[in-house]
C-alpha positions as CSV (number, residue, x, y, z in Angstrom):
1,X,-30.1,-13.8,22.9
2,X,-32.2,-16.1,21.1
3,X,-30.5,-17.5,17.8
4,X,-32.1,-17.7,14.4
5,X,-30.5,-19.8,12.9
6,X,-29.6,-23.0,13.8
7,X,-26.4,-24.3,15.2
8,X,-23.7,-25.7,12.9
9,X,-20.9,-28.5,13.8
10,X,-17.7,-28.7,12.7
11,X,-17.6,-32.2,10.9
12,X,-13.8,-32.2,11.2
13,X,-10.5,-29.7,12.3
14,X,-10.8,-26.8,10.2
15,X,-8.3,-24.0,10.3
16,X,-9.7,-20.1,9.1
17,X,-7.4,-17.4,8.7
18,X,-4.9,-19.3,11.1
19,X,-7.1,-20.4,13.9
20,X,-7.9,-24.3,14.5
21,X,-11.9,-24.4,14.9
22,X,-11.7,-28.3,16.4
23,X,-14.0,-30.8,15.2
24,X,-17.1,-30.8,16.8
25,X,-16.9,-27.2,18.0
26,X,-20.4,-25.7,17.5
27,X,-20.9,-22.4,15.8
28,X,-23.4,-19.9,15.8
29,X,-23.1,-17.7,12.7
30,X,-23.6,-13.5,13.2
31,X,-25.8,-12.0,10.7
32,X,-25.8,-9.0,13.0
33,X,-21.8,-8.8,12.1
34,X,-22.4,-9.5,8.5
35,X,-24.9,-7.1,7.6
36,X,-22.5,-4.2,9.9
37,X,-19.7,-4.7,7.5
38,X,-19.4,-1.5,5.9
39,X,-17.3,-3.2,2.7
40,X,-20.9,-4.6,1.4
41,X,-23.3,-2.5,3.3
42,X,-23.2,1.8,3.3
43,X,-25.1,3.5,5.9
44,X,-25.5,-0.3,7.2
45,X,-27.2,1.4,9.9
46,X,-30.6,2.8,8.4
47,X,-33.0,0.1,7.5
48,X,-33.0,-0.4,3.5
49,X,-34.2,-3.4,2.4
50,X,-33.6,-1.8,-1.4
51,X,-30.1,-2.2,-0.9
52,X,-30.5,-6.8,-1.4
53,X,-32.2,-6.1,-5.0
54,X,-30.9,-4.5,-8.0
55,X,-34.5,-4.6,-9.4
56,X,-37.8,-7.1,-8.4
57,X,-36.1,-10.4,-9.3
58,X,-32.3,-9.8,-9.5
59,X,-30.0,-10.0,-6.5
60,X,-27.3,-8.0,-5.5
61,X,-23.7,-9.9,-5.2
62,X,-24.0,-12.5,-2.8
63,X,-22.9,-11.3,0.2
64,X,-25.9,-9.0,0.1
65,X,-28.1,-11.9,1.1
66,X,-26.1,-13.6,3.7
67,X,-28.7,-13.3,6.2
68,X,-31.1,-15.1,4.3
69,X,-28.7,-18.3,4.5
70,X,-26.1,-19.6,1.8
71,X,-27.3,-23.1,1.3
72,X,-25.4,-26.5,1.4
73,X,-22.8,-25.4,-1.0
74,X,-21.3,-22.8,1.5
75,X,-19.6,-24.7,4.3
76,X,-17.5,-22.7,7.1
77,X,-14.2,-23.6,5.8
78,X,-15.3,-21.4,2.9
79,X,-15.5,-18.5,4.8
């Protein structure tokens, strides 16, 4: 598997939902897993690309466009 996005660092210990993720782990995020969740995506199966766009220049919520990165402002102890 060749990964999209690039890898991320942990700059210090960080502890999500009860696990320590130790600094300096590297982390490859799964877009495949995000856009499967059924809580944000129905029928995440068929290919849609309606479902990121309410209309041409409004997104969805934000998870809807996970794939397409989050920025600077969402770091993994976020998640």
């Amino acid at each position: 598997m060749i990964p999209i996005v690039p890898t991320h660092k942990c700059t210090k210990n960080t502890v999500i939902n009860g696990h320590l993720i130790p600094e300096n782990t590297l982390t490859q995020p799964s877009f495949w897993g995000v856009n499967m969740d059924e809580k944000y995506f129905k029928n995440h199966s068929t290919f849609n690309p309606d479902r990121f766009l309410y209309n041409e220049d409004k997104i969805k919520i934000k998870y809807h466009h996970m794939s397409f990165g989050k920025g600077k402002e969402h770091v993994l102890k976020k998640v």
